[in-house]
N, C-alpha and C positions, 0 to 999 in steps of 0.2 A: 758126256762131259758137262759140267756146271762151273761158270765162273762168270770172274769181270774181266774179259779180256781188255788187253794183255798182260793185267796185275797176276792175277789167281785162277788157276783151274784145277780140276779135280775131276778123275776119273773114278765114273762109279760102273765097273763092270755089271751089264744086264742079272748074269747070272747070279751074284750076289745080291740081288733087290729084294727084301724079306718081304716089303709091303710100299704105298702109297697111299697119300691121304691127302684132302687139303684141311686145310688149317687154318685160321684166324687167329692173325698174330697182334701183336703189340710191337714194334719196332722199336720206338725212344721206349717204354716203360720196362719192355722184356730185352733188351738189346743194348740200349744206349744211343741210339740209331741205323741209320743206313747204312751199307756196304757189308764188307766180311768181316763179320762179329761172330764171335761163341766159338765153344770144341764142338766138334762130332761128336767125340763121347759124353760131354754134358749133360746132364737131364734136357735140358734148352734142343741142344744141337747147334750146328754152326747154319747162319744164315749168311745167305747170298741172296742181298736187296737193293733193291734205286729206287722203291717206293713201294707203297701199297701194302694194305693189310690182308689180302687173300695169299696165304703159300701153299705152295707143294711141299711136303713132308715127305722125304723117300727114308725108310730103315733098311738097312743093310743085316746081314744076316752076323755080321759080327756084333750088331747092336749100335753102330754108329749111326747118327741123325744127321739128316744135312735136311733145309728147308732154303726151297727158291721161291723168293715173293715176287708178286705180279699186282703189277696195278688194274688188271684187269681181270679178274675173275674166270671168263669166261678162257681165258688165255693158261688160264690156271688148270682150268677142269682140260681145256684139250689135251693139258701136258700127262695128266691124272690119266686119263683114258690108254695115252699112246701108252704107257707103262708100265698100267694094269695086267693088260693081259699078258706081259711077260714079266713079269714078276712070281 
C-alpha cells in the first residue's frame, strides 16, 4: 500500500509488480509539487511525495506508474531492494 495517510492510499498487489527503479525526479518542474500529483497511466505517473528528489518507480504489469519519493535515498534504495525480488 502507498499513500498520505489518511487522505490517499493505493493498493498495488505484489503479483502485479512488472518492475522497480529509482528515479530522480523534479517535484515543482515535473509535478507542480509535493503530495498526490499525476495519473498512473501518464507518461509521468502519479507521485506520492513530502519531499525529496530520489523516488521509487514501481510499473505495474498493466502499465500503470506510481512513484514514491523519499528524502532520503538510502530509504529509497531499501524500499528498491524489499521489492525487487518479488517483482
Amino acid at each position: 500500500t502507498v499513500g498520505l495517510a489518511p487522505f490517499w492510499r493505493t493498493r498495488l498487489p505484489r503479483r502485479e509488480i512488472a518492475d522497480v527503479a529509482i528515479v530522480h525526479i523534479d517535484t515543482y518542474g515535473d509535478y507542480g509539487g509535493w503530495g498526490i500529483k499525476g495519473s498512473a497511466r501518464s507518461s509521468k505517473g502519479r507521485l506520492y511525495s513530502v519531499g525529496g528528489e530520489t523516488a521509487l518507480r514501481v510499473l505495474m504489469r498493466d502499465q500503470r506508474t506510481f512513484l514514491v519519493a523519499f528524502k532520503d535515498p538510502a530509504t529509497a534504495e531499501r524500499a528498491r531492494e524489499a521489492l525487487h525480488g518479488r517483482c
